[in-house]
C-alpha positions in Angstrom: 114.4 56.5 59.0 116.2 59.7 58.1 115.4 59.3 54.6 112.0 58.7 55.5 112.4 61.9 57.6 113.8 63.8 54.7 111.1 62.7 52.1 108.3 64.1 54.6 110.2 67.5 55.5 110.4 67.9 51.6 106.9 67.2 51.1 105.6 69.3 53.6 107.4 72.1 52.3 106.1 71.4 48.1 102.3 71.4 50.2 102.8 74.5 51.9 103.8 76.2 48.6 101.3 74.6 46.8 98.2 74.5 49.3 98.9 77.4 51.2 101.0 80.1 49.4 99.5 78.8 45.9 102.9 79.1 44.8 104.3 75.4 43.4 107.9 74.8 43.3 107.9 71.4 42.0 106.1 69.8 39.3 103.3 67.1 39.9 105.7 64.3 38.5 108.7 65.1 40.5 106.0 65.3 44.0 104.6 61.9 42.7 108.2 60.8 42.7 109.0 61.5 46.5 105.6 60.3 47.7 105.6 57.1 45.8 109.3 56.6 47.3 107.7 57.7 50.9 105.0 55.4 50.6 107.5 52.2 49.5 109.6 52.8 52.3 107.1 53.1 54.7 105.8 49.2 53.8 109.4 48.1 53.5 109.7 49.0 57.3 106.3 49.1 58.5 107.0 52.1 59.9 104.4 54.9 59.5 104.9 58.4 61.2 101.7 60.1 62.1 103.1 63.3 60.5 103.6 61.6 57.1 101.6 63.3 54.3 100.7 59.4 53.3 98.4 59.6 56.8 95.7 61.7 55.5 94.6 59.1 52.8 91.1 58.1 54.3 88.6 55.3 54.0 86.9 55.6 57.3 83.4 55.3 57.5 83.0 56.5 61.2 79.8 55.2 63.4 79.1 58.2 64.9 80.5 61.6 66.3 82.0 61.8 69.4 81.6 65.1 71.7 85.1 67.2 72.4 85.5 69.7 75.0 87.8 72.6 73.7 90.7 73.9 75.9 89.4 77.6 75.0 86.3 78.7 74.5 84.6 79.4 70.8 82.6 82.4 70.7 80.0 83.9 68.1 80.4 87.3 67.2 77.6 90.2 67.3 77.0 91.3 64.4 76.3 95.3 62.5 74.0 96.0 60.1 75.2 99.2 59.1 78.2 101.5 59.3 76.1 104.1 61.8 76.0 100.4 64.6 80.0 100.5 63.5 80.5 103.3 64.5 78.4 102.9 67.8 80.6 99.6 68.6 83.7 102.1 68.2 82.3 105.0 70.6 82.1 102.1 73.5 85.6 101.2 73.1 86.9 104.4 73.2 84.3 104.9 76.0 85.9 101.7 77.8 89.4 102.7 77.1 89.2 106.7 78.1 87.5 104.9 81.3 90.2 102.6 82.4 92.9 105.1 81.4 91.4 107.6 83.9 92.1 105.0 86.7 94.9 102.9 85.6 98.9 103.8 85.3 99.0 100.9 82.8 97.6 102.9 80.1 95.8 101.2 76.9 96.9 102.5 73.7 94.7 104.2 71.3 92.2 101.4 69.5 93.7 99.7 66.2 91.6 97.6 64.5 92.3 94.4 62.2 89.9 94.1 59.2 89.3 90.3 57.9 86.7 88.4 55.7 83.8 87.1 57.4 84.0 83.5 56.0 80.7 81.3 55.4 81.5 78.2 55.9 81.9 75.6 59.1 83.8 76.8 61.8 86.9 74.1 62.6 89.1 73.9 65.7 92.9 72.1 65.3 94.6 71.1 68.7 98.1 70.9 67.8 100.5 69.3 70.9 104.3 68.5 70.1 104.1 69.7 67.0 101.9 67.0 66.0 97.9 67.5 64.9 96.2 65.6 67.2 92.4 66.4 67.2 89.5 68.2 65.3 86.6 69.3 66.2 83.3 71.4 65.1 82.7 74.5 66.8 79.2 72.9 68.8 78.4 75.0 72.0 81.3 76.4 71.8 82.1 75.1 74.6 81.7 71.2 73.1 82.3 70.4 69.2 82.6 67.3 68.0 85.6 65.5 66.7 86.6 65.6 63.7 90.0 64.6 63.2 89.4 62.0 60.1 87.7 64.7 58.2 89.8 67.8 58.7 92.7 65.4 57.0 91.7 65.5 54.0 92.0 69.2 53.7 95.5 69.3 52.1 96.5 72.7 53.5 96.5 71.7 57.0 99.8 70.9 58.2 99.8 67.5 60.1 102.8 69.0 62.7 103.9 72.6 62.8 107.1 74.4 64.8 105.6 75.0 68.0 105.9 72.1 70.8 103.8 74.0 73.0 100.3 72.7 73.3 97.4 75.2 71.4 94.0 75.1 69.7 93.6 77.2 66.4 90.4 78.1 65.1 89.3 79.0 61.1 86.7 78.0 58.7 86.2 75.2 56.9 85.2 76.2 53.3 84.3 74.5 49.6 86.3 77.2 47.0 83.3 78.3 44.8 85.2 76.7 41.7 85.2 73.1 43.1 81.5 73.6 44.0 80.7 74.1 40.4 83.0 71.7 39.1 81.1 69.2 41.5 78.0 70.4 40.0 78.8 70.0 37.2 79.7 66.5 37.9 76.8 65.4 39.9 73.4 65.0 39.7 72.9 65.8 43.1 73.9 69.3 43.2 75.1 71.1 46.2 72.7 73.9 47.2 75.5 76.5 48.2 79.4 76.1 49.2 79.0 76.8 53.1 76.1 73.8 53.4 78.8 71.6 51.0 81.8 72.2 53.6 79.3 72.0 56.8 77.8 68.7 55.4 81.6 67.4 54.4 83.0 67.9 57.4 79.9 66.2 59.3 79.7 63.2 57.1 81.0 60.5 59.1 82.0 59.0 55.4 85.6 60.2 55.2 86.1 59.6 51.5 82.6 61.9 50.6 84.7 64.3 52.4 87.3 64.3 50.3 85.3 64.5 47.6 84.5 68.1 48.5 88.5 69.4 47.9 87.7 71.6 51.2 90.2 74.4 52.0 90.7 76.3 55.2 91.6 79.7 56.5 92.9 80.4 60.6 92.6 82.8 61.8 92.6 83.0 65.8 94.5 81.1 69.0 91.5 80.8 72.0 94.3 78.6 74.2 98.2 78.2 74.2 100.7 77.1 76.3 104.1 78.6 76.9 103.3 81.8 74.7 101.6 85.0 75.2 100.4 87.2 72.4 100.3 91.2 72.6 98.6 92.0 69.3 96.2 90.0 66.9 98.7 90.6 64.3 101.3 89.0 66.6 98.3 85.6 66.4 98.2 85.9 62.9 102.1 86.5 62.1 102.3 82.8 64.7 99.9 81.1 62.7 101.6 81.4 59.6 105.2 81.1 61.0 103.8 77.7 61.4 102.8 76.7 58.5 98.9 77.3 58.7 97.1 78.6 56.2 95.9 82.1 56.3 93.8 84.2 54.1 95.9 86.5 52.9 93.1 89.7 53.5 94.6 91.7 56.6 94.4 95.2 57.0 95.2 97.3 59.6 93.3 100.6 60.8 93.7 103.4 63.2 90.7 105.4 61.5 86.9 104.0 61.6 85.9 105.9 58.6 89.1 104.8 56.4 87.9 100.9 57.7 84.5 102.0 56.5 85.7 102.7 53.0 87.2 99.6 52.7 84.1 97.5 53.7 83.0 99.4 50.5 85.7 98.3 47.9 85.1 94.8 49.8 81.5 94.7 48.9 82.6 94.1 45.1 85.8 92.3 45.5 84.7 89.9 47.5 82.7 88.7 44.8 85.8 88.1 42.9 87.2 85.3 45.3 87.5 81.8 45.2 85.3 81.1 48.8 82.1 82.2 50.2 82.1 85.4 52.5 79.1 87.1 53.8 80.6 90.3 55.8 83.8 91.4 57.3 85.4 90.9 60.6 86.5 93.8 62.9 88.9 93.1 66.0 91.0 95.5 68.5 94.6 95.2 67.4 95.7 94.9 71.0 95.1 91.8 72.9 95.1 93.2 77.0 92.5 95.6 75.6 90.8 92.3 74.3 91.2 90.7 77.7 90.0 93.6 79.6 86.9 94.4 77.4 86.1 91.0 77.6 82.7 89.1 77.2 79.0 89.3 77.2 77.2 85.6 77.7 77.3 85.8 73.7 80.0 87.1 72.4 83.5 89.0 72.5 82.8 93.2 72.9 86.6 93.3 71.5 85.0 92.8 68.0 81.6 92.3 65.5 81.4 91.6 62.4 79.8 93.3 59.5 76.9 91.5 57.3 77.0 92.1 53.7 73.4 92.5 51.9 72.5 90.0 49.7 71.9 90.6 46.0 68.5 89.9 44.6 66.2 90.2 41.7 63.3 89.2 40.3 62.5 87.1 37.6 60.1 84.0 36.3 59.9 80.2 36.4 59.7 79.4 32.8 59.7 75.5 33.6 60.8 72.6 36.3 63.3 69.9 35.4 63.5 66.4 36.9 66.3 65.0 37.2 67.5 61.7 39.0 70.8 61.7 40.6 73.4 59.2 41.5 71.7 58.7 44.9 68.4 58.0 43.2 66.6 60.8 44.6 64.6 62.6 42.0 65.0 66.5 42.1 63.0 69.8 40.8 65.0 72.2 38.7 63.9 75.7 38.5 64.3 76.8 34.6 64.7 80.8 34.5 64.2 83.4 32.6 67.7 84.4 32.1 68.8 87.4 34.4 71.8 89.3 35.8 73.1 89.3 39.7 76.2 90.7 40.5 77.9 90.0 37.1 76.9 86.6 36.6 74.0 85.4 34.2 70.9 83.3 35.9 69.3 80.9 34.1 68.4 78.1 36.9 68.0 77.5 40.3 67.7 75.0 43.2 64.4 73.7 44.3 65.0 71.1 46.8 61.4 69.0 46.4 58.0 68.6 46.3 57.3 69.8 50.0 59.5 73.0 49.6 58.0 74.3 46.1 54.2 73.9 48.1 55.7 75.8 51.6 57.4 78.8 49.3 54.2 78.5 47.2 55.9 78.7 44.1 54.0 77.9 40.6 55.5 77.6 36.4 54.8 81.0 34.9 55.1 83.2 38.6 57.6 85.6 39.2 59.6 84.9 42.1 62.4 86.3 43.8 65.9 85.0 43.7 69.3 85.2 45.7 73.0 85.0 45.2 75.3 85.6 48.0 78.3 84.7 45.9 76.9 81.6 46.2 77.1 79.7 42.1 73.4 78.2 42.5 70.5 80.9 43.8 68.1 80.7 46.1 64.2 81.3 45.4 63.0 82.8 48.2 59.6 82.8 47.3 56.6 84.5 44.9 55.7 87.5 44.0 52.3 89.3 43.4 50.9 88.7 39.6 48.1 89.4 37.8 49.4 86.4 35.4 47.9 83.1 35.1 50.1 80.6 36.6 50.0 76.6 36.9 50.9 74.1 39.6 54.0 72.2 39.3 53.7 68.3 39.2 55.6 65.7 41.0 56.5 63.0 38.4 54.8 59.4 39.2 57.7 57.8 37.3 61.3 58.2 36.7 61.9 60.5 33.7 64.9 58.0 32.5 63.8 54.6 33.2 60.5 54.6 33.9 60.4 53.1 37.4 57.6 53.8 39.8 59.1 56.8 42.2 58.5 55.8 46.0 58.2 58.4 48.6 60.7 58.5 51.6 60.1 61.7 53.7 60.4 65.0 51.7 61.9 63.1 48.8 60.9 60.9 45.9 63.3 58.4 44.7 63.6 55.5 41.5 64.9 52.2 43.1 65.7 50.8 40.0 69.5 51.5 41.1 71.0 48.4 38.5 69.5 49.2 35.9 68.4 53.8 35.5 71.4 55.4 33.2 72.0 58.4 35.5 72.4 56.3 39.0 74.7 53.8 36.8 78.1 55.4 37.1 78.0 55.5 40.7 76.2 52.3 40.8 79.2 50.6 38.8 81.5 52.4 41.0 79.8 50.9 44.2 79.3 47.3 42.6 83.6 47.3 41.9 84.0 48.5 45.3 86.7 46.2 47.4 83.4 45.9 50.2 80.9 44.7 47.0 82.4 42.4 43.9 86.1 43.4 44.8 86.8 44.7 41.5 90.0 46.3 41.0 90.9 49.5 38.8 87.7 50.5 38.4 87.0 54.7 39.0 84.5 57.2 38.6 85.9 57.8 35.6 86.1 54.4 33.8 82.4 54.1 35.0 81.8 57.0 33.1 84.1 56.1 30.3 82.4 52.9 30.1 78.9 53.9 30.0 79.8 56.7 27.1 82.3 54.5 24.9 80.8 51.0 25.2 76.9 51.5 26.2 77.4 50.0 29.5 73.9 50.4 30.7 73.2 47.9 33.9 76.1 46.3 35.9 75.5 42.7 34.4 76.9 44.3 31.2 80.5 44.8 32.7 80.2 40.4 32.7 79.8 40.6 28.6 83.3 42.9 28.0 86.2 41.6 26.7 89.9 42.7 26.2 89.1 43.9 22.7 86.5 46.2 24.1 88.7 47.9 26.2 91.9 48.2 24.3 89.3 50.5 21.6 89.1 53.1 24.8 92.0 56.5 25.5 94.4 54.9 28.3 93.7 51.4 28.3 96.9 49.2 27.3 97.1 45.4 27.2 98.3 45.1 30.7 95.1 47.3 31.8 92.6 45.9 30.3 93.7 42.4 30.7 93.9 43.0 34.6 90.3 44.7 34.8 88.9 41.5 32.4 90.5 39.3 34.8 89.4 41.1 38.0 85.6 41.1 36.4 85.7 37.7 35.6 87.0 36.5 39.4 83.9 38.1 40.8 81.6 36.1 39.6 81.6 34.0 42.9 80.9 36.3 45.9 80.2 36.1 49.7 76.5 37.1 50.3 77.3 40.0 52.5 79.6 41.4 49.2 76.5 41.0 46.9 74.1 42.3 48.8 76.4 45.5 49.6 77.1 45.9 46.0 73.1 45.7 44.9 73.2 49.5 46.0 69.8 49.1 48.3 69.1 52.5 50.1 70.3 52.6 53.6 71.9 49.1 53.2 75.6 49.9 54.0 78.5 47.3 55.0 77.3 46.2 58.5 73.7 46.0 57.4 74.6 43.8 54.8 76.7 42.1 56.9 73.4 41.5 59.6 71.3 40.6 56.5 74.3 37.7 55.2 74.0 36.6 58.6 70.8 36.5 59.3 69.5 34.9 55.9 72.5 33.2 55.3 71.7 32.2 51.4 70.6 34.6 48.7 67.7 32.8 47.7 66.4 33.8 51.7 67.2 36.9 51.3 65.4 37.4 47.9 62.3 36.2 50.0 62.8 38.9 52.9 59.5 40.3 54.2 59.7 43.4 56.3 58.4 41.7 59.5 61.6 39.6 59.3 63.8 42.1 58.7 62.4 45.1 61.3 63.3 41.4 63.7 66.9 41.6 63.1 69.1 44.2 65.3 70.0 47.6 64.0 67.3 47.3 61.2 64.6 49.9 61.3 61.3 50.2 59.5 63.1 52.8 57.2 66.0 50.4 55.7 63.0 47.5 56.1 60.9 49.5 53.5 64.0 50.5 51.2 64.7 46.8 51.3 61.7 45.5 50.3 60.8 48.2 48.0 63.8 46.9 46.3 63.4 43.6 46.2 59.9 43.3 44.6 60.9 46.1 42.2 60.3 44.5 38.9 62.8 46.2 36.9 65.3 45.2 40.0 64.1 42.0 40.0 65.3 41.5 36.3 68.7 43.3 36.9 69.5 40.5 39.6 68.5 38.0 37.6 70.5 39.3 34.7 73.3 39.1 37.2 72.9 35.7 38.0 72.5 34.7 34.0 76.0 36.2 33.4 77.1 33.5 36.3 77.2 35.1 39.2 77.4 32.6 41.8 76.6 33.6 45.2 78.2 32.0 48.1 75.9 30.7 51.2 77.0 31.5 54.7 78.6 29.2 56.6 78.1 29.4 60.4 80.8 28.9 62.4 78.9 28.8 65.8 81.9 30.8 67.4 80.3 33.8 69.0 82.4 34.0 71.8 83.0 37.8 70.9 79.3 38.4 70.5 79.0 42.2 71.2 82.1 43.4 72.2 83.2 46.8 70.4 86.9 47.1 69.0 88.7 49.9 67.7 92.2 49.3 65.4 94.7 51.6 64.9 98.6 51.1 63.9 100.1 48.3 61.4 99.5 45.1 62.6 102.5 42.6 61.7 100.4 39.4 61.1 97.2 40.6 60.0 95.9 43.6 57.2 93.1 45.9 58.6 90.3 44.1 56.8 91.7 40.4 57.6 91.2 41.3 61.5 88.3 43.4 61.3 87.0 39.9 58.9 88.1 37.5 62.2 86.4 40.2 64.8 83.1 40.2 63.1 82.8 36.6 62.3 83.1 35.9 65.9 80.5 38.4 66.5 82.4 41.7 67.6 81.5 44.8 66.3 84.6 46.8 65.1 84.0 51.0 65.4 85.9 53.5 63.9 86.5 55.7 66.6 86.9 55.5 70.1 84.3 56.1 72.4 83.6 55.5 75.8 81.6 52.4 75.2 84.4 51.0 73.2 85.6 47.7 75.1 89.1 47.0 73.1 91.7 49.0 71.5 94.0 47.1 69.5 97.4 48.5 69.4 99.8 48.2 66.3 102.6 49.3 65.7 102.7 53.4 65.3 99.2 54.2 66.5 97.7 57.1 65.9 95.2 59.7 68.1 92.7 56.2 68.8 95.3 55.1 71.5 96.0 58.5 73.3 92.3 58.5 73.3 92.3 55.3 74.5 94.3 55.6 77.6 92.6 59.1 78.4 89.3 56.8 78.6 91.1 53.7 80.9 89.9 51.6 77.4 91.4 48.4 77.7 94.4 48.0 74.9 95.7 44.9 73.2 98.5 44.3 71.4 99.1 41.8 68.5 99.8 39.2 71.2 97.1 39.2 73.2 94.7 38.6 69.9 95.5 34.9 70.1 93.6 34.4 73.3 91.2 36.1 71.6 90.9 34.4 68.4 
């Protein structure tokens, strides 16, 4: 244990340099070195400390979000236009402070003000209790967020326990740094409109590992409760929040003088656009916090500060051309193509157009000139047209996929190809889902081999990956014998799969791991399930029209229809369901948390759902069991705070 203790101390202190102060003192190889030995010990002893940097790894696909009441209250702030409603704001402080100094021997001191970025991203609230994280949640009312604990630990520069043993809440912004939002762009078909919609829709995705994906950062910035501790200055919160470890922006400045704060808003205006994350103003706060308490509230917001909007920067300039593209998702997206033209520094050439039903509501057409803009954000908005005495021309919707030729089908707002086995662009994730542990169990397969695979060896539909040999793979950078032969082997043992595995891994729209779970059950061989009709399916619980439709759009695809069958040529053989007639957990909801001794996660979670259980990945109040291992994490306080019954490892055999 105090090895273990010493390993996590260490690491925490390489993150903080590294995530927080951007300053590493250790190389990549020497932290791989300490975490690998962290995470060995940890399964030697099955011991695993909620604090250990090994604890933010997550899988979790979460059912839903669950409502949080925070200890202090979130409030918006007004906001100023211009410097003349600045200065206005200023002349009621003084106002308030000359007043209650007239009547009060506790005199306030002359008005300092703190100067911050206005950061645009999702505002995040950490409740930290015994030095240990314990909760996150979204900002909501304000009153009530939601939790998001599973999500907020995957931003490396949050410290999962700090100094203080006192019980507080911490509030900042959640935000995607500008250069991983291009780098993501550049990586995906499906591009991210803007970095404050990509943190806001991380953070919200109940799919844990999409929120990694994102490489979110965050900035704190204020304490709304705390026990044990009083503050007199907001410098006094901000020097706390980074004595523990939290990460800060490093942007503070202090004023006495409105006008001298004024000037600075104005060197702001330009170097903001220098920075690495999305800000759309700046932040002004009274220094001193009794002056804070005694100015107090309206219904909205604080009168102790407002923040200052920036102006967005905009131009004119034509639509040239539309580009269709299909992503990894299979939706089918519009592509403005620009004349080329300058904001702020930066060269314009294309810009977002979300679909079909958004180019006819801005009323946008090829050859109009419209008008675009960047608030430091790397793709532009249009905002719409602008008057021309030009001809212009309506822009299409393709019928068919531009790649593969596929009839697009409609859902909502958006068009999408469903030939998901067998359309080049949708293949790498495709291949990526088929490998997945939930689909054909396929180890050492990545985003990367996927992509390696489709650009070295012409990999293009997943029945392929049946055809490859060790020869084929020893030809590509970073395979060795020992590699390729395990990723042959792995391919190879595939080939017989559970019907739940194969129809998870056939990448249907809206078909995730419990829905295909329903579906094995329901149809219980392949050759039924091929035969699905949408009045069957819309019968079977938790299957709506929507998935129904994606489902059977699929299935009578004709280019899908040859990709299964080219599975099943390459011997694929799919296993029927046996029933086991025990239901005697039949809709009971579990929760697991902590290492179990006799089971893994999945091989209870297996037992639970084969006796008809449904197992949840949070705690709510309708949960009916919490099963207890050994070092359980936030699940169990939870737990007991809702009187939810908990088991232990013992109590599973009457059970099961």
């Amino acid at each position: 244990m105090d090895r273990m203790e010493e390993l996590i101390k260490k690491l925490e202190e390489y993150n903080y340099h590294y995530y927080v102060l951007d300053d590493p003192i250790v190389s990549d190889k020497e932290y791989d070195k300490l975490y690998d030995e962290l995470v060995k010990l940890e399964n030697e002893t099955g011991t695993h400390l909620p604090y250990s940097p090994t604890q933010r790894v997550g899988d979790a696909v979460l059912d839903k979000f669950v409502k949080h009441t925070h200890l202090g209250r979130l409030w918006s702030l007004d906001k100023a236009q211009s410097f003349d409603a600045l200065r206005d704001w200023r002349e009621k402080n003084l106002r308030f402070i000359e007043g209650y100094n007239e009547t009060h021997s506790d005199k306030l001191p002359k008005p300092e003000y703190i100067l911050e970025y206005k950061f645009d991203g999702l505002t995040i609230n950490l409740t930290y209790d015994e030095g240990i994280l314990k909760m996150g949640a979204t900002r909501g009312t304000g009153e009530v967020g939601e939790e998001i604990y599973e999500q907020v630990l995957t931003i490396k520069s949050i410290p999962l326990r700090v100094k203080y043993k006192g019980k507080f809440e911490v509030q900042g912004e959640g935000l995607m740094p500008l250069s991983k939002l291009k780098e993501y762009n550049e990586n995906n078909e499906v591009q991210l409109k803007n970095a404050r919609n990509a943190a806001a829709g991380a953070l919200r995705n109940l799919d844990v590992k999409e929120t990694e994906k994102r490489h979110l950062i965050t900035y704190l910035y204020n304490i709304a409760y705390i026990e044990g501790k009083e503050f007199q200055t907001q410098e006094e919160i901000v020097a706390f929040i980074k004595d523990n470890a939290l990460p800060v922006s490093k942007y503070h400045k202090k004023f006495s003088n409105m006008e001298d704060l004024l000037k600075e808003i104005e060197v702001q205006k330009e170097e903001r656009l220098k920075q690495d994350f999305l800000t759309d103003g700046m932040v002004i706060k009274i220094n001193d916090v009794k002056t804070q308490k005694l100015m107090g509230y309206t219904n909205k917001f604080p009168r102790f500060a407002i923040a200052y909007k920036f102006e967005a920067l905009e131009t004119s300039t034509r639509i040239i051309g539309v580009e269709w593209n299909v992503g990894r998702s299979a939706k089918v997206t519009p592509t403005a193509l620009l004349e080329p033209v300058d904001i702020g520094g930066v060269t314009i050439k294309r810009a977002t157009l979300n679909n079909l039903d958004d180019i006819k509501r801005k009323k946008l057409h090829l050859n109009e000139r419209v008008l675009i803009r960047r608030s430091n954000d790397v793709i532009p908005e249009i905002m719409g047209p602008l008057k021309t005495d030009e001809e212009v021309y309506d822009i299409e919707q393709p019928k068919y996929c531009p790649y593969c030729h596929s009839k697009l089908y409609k859902e909502g707002v958006h068009y999408f190809c469903p030939n998901t086995l067998g359309c080049k662009p949708q293949l790498v994730k495709t291949i990526v889902h088929f490998a997945s542990k939930e689909a054909m169990n396929i180890d050492g397969f990545s985003e990367k081999t996927a992509e390696l695979f489709l650009e070295k060896l012409n990999i293009d539909q997943v029945s392929m990956l049946y055809d490859l040999k060790e020869e084929d793979l020893l030809k590509l950078d970073g395979f060795k014998e020992k590699k390729a032969s395990n990723i042959i082997s792995s391919i190879q043992n595939s080939k017989t799969v559970e019907l739940k595995n194969f129809i998870y891994a056939l990448s249907i729209a809206n078909v995730g791991v419990k829905t295909s779970r329903d579906l094995a059950e329901h149809y219980k061989t392949i050759d039924n399930f091929l035969n699905a009709s949408f009045d069957d399916l819309v019968a079977i619980e938790d299957v709506g029209d929507i998935t129904a439709n994606e489902i059977v759009s699929f299935l009578t695809d004709e280019t899908s229809k040859k990709s299964i069958q080219s599975l099943f040529d390459h011997g694929i053989k799919v296993l029927d369901v046996e029933d086991s007639g025990d239901k005697s957990l039949e809709g009971l909801k579990f929760v697991l948390t902590g290492t179990l001794e006799n089971y893994t996660r999945d091989e209870l979670k297996n037992i639970l759902e084969n006796k008809g259980a449904k197992v949840q990945g949070s705690v709510s109040s309708k949960t009916d069991y919490v099963v207890v291992g050994e070092n359980p994490g936030s699940k169990f306080d939870k737990a007991k705070t809702l009187n939810i019954k908990i088991l232990h490892e013992n109590d599973l055999k009457e059970l099961i």
